[in-house]
C-alpha positions as CSV (number, residue, x, y, z in Angstrom):
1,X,15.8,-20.0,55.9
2,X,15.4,-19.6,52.0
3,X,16.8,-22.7,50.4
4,X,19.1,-21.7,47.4
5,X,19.5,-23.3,43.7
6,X,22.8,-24.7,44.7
7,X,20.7,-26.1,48.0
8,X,18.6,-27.8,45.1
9,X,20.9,-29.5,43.3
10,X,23.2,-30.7,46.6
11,X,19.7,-32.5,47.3
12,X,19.4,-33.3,43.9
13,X,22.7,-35.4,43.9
14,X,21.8,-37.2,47.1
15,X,19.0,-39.0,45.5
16,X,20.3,-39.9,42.3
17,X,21.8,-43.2,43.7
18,X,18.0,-44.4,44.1
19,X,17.1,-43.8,40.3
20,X,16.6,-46.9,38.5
21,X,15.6,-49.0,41.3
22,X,12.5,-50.5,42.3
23,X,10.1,-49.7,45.1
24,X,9.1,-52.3,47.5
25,X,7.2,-52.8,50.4
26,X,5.3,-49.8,49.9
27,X,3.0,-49.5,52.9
28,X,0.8,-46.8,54.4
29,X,2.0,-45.8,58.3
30,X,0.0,-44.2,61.0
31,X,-2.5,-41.7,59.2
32,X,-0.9,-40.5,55.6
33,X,2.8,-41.8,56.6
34,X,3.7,-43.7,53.9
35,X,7.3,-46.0,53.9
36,X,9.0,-47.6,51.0
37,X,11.9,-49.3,50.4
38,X,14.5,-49.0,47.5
39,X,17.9,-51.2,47.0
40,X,18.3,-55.0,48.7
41,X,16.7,-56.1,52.0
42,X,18.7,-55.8,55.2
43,X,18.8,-58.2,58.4
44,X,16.4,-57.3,60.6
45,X,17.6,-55.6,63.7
46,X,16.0,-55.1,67.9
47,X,12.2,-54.1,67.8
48,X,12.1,-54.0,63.6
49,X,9.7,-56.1,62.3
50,X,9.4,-54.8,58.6
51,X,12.0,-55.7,56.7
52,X,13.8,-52.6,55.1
53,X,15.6,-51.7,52.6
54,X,19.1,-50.1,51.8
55,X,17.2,-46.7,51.0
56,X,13.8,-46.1,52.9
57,X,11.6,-43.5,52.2
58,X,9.7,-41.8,54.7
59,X,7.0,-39.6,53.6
60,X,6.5,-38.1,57.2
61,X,4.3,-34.5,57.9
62,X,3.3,-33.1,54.3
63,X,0.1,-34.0,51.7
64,X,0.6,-36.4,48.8
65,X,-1.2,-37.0,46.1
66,X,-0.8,-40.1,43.7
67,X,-1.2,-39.5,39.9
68,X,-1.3,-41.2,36.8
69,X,-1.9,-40.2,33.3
70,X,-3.6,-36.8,34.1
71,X,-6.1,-38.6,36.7
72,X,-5.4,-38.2,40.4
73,X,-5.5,-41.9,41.9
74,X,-5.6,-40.8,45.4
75,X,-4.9,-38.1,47.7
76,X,-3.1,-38.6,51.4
77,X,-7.0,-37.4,53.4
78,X,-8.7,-40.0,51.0
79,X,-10.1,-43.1,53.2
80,X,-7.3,-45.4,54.6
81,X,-8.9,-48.6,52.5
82,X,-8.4,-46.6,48.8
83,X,-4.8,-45.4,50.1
84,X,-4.1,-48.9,51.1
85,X,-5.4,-50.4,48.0
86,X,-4.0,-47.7,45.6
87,X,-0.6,-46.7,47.1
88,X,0.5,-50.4,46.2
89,X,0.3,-49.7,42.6
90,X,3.9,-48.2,43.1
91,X,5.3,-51.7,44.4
92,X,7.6,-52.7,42.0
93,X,7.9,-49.5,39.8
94,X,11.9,-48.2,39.1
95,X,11.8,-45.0,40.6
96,X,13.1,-42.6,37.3
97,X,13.6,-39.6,39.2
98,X,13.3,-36.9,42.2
99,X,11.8,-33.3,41.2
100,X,12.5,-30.7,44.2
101,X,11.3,-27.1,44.2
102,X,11.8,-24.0,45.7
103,X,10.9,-22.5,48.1
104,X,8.6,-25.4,49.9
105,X,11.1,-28.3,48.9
106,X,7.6,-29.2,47.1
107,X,8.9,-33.3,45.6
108,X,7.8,-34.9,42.7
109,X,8.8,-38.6,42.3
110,X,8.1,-39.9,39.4
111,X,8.2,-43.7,38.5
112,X,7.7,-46.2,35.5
113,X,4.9,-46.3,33.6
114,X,4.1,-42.7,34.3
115,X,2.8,-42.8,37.8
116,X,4.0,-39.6,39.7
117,X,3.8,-39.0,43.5
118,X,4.0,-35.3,44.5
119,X,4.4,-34.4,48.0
120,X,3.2,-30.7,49.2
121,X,4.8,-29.4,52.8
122,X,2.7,-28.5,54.9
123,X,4.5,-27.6,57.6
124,X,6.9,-24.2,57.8
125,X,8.2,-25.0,61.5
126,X,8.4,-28.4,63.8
127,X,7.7,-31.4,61.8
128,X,10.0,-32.8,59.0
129,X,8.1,-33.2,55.1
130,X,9.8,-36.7,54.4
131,X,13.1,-38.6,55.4
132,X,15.2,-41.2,53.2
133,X,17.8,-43.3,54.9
134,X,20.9,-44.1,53.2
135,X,22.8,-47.1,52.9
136,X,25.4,-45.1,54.9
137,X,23.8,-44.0,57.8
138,X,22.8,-40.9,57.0
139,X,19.0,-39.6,56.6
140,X,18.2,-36.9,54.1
141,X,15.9,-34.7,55.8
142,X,13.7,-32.2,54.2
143,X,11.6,-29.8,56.0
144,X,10.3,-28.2,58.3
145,X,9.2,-25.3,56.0
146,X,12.8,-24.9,53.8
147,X,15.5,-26.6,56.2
148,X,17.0,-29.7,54.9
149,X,19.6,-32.1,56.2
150,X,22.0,-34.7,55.5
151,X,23.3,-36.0,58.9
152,X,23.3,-39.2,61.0
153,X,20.1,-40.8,61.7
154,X,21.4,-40.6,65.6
155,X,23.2,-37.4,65.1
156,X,21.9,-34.1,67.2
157,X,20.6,-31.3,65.3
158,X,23.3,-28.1,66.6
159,X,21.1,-25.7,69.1
């Protein structure tokens, strides 16, 4: 699937709603998965034990690499105790805006005080790049390769 400039700027529009608010509990998952949460805390709900936010970020199956003033912080196959150490300098930060690119749906987010995450897909077929949850069920879904989605978390994908 190519994605188009007009596929661009529909995912462009579904993330503006995030810009201007701060990241919190900004964690590393299971090997580079890393989660963070955007808007107010919800209840709790079943098996959760994180508390999330109204948006959560997923950054699921691609490389990252944090930045800040032309010095590379740390990378997403650094060691797990400098991601956890250094991936918490975005906790806090007011996320300014979402930079997607053709044809990989490569993402730059870049936050206050100029520290930039970039996110580079790795994977063209079976595993998503990242996921944000909305505050209204849906989950923007980029990836694999140049497939994106805006859907219900629950929803089926269409055979």
């Amino acid at each position: 699937m190519t994605v188009s400039d007009a596929d661009i700027q529909q995912i462009q529009q579904l993330v503006v709603p995030i810009y201007g608010q701060r990241a919190w509990g900004v964690a590393r998952g299971i090997g580079s998965f890393v989660t963070m949460e955007f808007g107010n805390v919800l209840p709790t709900a079943g098996k959760q034990k994180q508390p999330r936010g109204e948006w959560h970020l997923w950054v699921y199956c691609c490389a990252w690499r944090l930045e800040y003033s032309n010095d590379v912080l740390v990378g997403s196959e650094d060691a797990q105790q400098k991601i956890d150490h250094l991936i918490k300098r975005l906790e806090g930060l007011t996320l300014q805006s979402i930079q997607i690119s053709a044809p990989g749906l490569d993402t730059v987010l870049v936050f206050e005080q100029g520290i930039i995450m970039k996110l580079f897909p790795i994977f063209t077929e079976k595993y998503e790049h990242w996921m944000l949850y909305a505050p209204d069920g849906n989950v923007l879904t980029l990836g694999p390769g140049s497939t994106w989605s805006y859907k219900r978390a629950n929803e089926k994908p269409i055979s």
